[in-house]
PAMI-120926 format. One record per residue (C-alpha): x, y, z. Coordinates in Angstrom, 1 decimal. Layout:
<vomar px="X" py="Y" pz="Z"/>
...
//
This chain:
<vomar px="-12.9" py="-30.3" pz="50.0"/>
<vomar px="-13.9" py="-34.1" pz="49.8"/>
<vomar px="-16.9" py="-32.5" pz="47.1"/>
<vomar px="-19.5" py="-34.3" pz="49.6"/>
<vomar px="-22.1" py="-31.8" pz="51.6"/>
<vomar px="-23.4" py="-32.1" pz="55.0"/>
<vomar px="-26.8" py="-30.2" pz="55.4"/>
<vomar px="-27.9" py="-29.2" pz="58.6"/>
<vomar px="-32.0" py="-27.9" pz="58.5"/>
<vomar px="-33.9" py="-26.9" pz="61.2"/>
<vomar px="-37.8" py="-25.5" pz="60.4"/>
<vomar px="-38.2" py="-23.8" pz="64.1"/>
<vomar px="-34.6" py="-21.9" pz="63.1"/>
<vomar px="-34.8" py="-18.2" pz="64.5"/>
<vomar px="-34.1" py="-15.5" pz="62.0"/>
<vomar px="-30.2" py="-15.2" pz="60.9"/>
<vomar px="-29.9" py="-18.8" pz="62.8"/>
<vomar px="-27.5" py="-20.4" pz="59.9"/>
<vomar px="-26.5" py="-16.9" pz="58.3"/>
<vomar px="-24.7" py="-16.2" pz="61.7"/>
<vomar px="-23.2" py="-19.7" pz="61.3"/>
<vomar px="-22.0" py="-19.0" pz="58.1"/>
<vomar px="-20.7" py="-15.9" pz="59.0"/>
<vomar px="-19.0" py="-16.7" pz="61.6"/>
<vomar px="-17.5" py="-19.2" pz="59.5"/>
<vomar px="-16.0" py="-16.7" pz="57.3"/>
<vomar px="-14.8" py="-14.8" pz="59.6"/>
<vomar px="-12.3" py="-17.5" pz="61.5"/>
<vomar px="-11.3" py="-18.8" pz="57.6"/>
<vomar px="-10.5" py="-15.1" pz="56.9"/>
<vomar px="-7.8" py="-15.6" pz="59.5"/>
<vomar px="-6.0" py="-18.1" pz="57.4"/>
<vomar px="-5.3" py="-20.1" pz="60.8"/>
<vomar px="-7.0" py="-23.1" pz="62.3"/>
<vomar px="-8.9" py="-25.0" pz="59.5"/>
<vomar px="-12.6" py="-24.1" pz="59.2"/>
<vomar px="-15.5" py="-26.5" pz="57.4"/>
<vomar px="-16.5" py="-24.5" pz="54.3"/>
<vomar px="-20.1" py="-23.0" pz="53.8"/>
<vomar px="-21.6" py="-24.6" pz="50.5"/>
<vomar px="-24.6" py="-22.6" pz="50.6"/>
<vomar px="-27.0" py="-21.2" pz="53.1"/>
<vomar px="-30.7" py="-19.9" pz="53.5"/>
<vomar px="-33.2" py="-19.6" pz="56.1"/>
<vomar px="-33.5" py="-22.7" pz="57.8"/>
<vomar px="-30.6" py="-24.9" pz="56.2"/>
<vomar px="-26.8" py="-25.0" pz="55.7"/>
<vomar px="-25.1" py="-27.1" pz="53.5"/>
<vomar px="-21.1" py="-27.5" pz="54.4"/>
<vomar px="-18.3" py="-29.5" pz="53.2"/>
<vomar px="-18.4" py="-33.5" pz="54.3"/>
<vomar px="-15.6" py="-33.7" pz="56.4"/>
<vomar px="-13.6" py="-37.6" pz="56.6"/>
<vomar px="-12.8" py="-38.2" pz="60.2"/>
<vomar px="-9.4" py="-39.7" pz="61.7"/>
<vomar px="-7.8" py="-41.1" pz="65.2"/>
<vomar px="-6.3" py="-37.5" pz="65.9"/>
<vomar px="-2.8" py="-37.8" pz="66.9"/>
<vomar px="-0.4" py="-35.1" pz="68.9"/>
<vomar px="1.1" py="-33.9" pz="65.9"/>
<vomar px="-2.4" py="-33.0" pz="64.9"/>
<vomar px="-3.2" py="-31.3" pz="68.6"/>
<vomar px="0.3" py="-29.1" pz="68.1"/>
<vomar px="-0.3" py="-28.1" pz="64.4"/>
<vomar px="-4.1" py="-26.9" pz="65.5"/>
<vomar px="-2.6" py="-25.1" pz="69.0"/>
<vomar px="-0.5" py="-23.5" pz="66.9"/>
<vomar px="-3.1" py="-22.5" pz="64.0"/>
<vomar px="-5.4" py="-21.3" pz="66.3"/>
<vomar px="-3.1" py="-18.7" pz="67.8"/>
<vomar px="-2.9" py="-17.4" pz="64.1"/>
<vomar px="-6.9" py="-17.3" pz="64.0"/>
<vomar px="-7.1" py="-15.4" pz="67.3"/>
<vomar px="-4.1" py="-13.0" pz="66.6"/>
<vomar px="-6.4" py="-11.8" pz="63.3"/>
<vomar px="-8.5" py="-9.8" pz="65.9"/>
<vomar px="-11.4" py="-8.3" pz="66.4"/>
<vomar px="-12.8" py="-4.4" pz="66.1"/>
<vomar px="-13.4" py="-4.3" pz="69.6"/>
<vomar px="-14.6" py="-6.7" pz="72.6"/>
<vomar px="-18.0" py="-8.2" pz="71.4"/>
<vomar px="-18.5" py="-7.1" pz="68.2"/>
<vomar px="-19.9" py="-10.1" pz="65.8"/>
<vomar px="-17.9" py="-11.3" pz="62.7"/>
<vomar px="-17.1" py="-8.2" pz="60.3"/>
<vomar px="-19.9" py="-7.2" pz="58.1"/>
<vomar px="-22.6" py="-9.2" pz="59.8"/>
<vomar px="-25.1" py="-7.6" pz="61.7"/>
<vomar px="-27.6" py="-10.4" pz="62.3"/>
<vomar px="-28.2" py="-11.8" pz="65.6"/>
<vomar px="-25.7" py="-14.2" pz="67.0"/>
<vomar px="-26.4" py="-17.4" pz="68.7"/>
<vomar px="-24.5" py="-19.9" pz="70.5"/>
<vomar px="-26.1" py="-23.0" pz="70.4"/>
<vomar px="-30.0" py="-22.5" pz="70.3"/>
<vomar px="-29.5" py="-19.4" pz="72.8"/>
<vomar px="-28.6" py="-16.2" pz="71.5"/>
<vomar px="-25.4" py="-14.4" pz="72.1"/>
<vomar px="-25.2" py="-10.8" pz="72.9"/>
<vomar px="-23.1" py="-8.7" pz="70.6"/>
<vomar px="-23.1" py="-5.0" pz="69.0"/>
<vomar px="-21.5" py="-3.4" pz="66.1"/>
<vomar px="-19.5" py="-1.1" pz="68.3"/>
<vomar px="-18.6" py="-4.1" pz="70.8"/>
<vomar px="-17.0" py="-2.6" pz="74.0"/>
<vomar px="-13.5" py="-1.0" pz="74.9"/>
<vomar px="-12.9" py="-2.9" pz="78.0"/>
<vomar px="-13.0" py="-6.7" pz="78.4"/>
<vomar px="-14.1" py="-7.4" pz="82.5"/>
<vomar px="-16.9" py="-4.9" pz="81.3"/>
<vomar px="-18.2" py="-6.8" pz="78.2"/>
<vomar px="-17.4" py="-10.2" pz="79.8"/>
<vomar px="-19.6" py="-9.6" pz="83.1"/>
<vomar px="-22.9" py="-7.9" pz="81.2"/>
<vomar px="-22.8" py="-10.0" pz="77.8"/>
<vomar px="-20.7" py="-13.4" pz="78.7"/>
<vomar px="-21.8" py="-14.2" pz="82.0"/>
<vomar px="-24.6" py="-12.2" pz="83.8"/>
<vomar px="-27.0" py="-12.8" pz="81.5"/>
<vomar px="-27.2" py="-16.8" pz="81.1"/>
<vomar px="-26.5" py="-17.1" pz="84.9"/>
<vomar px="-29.8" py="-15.2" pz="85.3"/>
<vomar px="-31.6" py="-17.1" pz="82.6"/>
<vomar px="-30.2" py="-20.1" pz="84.2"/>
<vomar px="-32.0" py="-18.4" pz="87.9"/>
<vomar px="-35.2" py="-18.0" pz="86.2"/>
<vomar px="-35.3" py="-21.5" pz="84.9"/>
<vomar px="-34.5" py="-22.8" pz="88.7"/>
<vomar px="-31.5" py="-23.9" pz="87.6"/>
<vomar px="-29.5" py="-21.6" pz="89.7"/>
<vomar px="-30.3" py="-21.0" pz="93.4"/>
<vomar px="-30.9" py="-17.5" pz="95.2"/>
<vomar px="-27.6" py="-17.7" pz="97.0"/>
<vomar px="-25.7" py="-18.9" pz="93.9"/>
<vomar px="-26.9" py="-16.3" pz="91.7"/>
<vomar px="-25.6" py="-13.4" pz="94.2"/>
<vomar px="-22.2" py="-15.4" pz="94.1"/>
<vomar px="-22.0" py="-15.0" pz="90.7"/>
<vomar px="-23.0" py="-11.6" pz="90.3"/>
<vomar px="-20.1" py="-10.7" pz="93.2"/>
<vomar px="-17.8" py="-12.2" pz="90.9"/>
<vomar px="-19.2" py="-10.4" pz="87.8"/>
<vomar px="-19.2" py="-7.0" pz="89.6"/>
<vomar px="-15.1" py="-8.1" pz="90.5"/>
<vomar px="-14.3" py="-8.4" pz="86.6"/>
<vomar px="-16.7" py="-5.7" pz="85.4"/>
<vomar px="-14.8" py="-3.3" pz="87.4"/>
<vomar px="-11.6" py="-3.9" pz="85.2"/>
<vomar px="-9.5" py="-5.2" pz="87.7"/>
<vomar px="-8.6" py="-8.3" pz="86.1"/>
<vomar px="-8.3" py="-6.5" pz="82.7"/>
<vomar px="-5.3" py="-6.8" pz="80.5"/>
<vomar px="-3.6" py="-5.6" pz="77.6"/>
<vomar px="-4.3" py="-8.2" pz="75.6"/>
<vomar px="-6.5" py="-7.3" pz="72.5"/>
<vomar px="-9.4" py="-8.3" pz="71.6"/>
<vomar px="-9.4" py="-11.7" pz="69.6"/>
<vomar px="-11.2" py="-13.6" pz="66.7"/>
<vomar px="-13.1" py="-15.9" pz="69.2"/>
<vomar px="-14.7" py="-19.3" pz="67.4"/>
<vomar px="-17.1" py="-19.0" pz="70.9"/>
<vomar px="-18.1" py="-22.2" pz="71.3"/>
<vomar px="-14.6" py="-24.1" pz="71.4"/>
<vomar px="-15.1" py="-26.8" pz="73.2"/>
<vomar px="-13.9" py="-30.5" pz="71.4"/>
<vomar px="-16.9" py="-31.2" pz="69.9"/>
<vomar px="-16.4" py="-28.2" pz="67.5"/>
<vomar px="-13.0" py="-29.6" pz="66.7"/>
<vomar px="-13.4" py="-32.2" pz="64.1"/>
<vomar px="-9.9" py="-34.3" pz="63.8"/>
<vomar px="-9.0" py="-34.8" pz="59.5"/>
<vomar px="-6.5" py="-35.9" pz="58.0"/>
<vomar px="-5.7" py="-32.4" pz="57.4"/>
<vomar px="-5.7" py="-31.8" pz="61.1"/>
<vomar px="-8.0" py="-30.6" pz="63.5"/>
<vomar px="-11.1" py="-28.3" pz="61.3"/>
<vomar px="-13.8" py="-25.6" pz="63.5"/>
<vomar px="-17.4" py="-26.1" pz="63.2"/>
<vomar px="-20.1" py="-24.5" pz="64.5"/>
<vomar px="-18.5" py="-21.2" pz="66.0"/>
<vomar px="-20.7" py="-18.5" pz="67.5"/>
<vomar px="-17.6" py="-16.4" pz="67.0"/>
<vomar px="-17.0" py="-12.7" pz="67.9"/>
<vomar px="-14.3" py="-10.8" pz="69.4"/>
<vomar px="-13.3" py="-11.8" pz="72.7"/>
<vomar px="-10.2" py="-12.8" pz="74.8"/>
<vomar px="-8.5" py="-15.5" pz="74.0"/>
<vomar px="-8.0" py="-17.2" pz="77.0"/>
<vomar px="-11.4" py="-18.0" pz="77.3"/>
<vomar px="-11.6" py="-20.4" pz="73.7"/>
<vomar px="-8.5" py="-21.9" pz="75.2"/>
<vomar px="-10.6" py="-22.1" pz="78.8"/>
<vomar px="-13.4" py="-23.6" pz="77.0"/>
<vomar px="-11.2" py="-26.6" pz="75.2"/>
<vomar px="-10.4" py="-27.6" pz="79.0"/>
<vomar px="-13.6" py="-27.8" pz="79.9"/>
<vomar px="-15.3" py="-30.1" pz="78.1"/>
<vomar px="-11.4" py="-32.4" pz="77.7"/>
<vomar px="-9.6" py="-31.9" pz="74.0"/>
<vomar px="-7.3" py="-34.9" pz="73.1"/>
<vomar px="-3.8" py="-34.5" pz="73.5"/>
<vomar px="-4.5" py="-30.9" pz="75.3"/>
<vomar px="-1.1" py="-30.3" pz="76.6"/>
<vomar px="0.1" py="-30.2" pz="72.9"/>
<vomar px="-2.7" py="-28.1" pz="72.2"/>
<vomar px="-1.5" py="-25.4" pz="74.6"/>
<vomar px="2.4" py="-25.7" pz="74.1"/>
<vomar px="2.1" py="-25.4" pz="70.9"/>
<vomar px="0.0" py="-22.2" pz="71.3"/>
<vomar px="2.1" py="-20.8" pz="73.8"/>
<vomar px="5.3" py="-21.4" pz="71.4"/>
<vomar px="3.4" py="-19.2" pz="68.5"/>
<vomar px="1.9" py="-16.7" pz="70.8"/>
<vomar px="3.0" py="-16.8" pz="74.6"/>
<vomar px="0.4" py="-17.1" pz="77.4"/>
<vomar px="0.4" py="-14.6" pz="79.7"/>
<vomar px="1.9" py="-15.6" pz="83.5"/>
<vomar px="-0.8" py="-17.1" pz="85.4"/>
<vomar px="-3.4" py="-18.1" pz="82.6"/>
<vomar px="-3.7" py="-21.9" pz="84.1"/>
<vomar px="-5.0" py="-19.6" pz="87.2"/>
<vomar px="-7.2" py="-18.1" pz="85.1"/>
<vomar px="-8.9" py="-20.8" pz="83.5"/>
<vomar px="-11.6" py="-20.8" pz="85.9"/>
<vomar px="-12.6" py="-17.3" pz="85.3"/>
<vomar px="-12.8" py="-17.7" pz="81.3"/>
<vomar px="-15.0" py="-20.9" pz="82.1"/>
<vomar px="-17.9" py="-18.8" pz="83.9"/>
<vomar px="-19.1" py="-18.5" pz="80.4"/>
<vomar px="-19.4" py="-21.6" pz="78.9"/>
<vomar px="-20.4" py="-22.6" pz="82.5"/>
<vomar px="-23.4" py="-20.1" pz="82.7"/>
<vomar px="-24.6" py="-21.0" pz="78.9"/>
<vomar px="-24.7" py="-24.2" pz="80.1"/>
<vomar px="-26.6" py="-24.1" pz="83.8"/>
<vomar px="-29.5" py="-22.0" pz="81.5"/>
<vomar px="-29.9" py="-24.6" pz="78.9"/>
<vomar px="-28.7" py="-27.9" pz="80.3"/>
<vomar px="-30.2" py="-27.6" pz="84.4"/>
<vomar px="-29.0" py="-27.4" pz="87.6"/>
<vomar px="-26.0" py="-30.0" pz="86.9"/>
<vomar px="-23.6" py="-27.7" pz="85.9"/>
<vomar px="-24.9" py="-25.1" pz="88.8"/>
<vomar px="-22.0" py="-26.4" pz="91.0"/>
<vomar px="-19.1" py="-26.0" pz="88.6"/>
<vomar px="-20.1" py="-22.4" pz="87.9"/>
<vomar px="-20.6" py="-21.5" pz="91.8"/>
<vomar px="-16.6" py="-23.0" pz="92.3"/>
<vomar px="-15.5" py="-20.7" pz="89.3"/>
<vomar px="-17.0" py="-18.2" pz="90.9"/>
<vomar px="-15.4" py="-18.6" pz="94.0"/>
<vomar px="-12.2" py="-19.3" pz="92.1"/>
<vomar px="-12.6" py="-15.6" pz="90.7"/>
<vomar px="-13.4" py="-14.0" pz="94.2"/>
<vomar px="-11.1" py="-15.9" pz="96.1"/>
<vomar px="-8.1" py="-14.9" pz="93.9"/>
<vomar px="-8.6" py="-11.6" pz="93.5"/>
//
């Protein structure tokens, strides 16, 4: 720790806001895998965490983290949607919240269609963000996964939930998590979200992940099915902009199945 603090307030926080932050935090470090920014203190309204110096990251930096991260997701989770262990706040990603349950759920296309994806695409439909036309799309391709056909036997994973590069922060110790909105999940769809949004030197990112813990065949495919999440967060909070990329995911999932 560089023994500086960055403190992040905000008034208008909803209840458990920064404690979810916090524990979710936790959680990942607990894994002893990718490097996580360290929680100084919390309270209602504020967190304080460690000051973290910046660097140019480099590829050896993008292979160490791929390969860290693998580490943080094999740690696990209790079950498919279950927030970080010993938390039972509410969970947020970004200023919307993020459905979760002690128990979580046994089956993944289930959890990922009612809690991942159906509800923001709706939000993002009663905003008129989303059209009529494009909703029903998205809810074909919701009803595909929740039937379990593209299930796996993959456990559930320690998910930061919000992994896209902005939540990677490149140190000289390599690349650090912020700002998780972690639970258990699969953990194709933190490695979907890093494409989305670009993540430097992302080939090394993913070779080096698939040389600590192999890919399963066909996860490139795949991709756009883990992105309908981060895609349908996004139409709700951020407009109709990112309505087209999740209508072609969707399609993506229906046209491959």
């Amino acid at each position: 720790m560089s023994g500086r603090v960055h403190t992040k307030r905000r008034p208008d926080a909803p209840e458990g806001f920064f404690e979810a932050e916090a524990a979710g935090l936790a959680w990942l470090a607990e894994a002893r895998g990718a490097a996580v920014v360290a929680v100084i203190a919390v309270e209602p309204g504020r967190i304080d965490l460690e000051a973290l110096e910046l660097v140019r990251p480099t590829e050896a930096h993008a292979r160490a983290f791929g390969a860290a991260l693998a580490v943080t997701h094999d740690a696990g989770a209790a079950a498919f949607g279950v927030p970080p262990d010993g938390y039972r706040g509410p969970t947020f990603l970004g200023n919307q919240e993020l459905p979760t349950r002690p128990e979580g759920w046994s089956e993944w296309g289930a959890f990922y269609a009612e809690a991942r994806v159906l509800p923001y695409a709706r939000r993002a439909a009663d905003r008129g963000h989303l059209g009529g036309a494009e909703l029903r799309l998205v809810e074909q391709a919701c009803d595909l996964i929740a039937g379990g056909d593209l299930d796996d036997d993959d456990p559930p994973a320690r998910l930061h939930g919000d992994l896209w590069n902005g939540n990677v922060q490149w140190t000289p110790r390599g690349g650090v998590l912020i700002d998780p909105a972690a639970s258990g999940g699969h953990r194709e769809t933190d490695l979907a979200m890093l494409a989305l949004f670009g993540c430097p030197f992302l080939s090394a990112v993913y070779e080096a992940y698939d040389e600590a813990h192999p890919l399963r065949p066909g996860w490139e495919e795949r991709i756009p099915l883990h992105q309908l999440h981060p895609l349908a967060v996004h139409a709700a909070s951020h407009g109709p902009s990112y309505a087209a990329s999740l209508v072609a995911a969707a399609h993506s999932v229906l046209d491959g199945s």
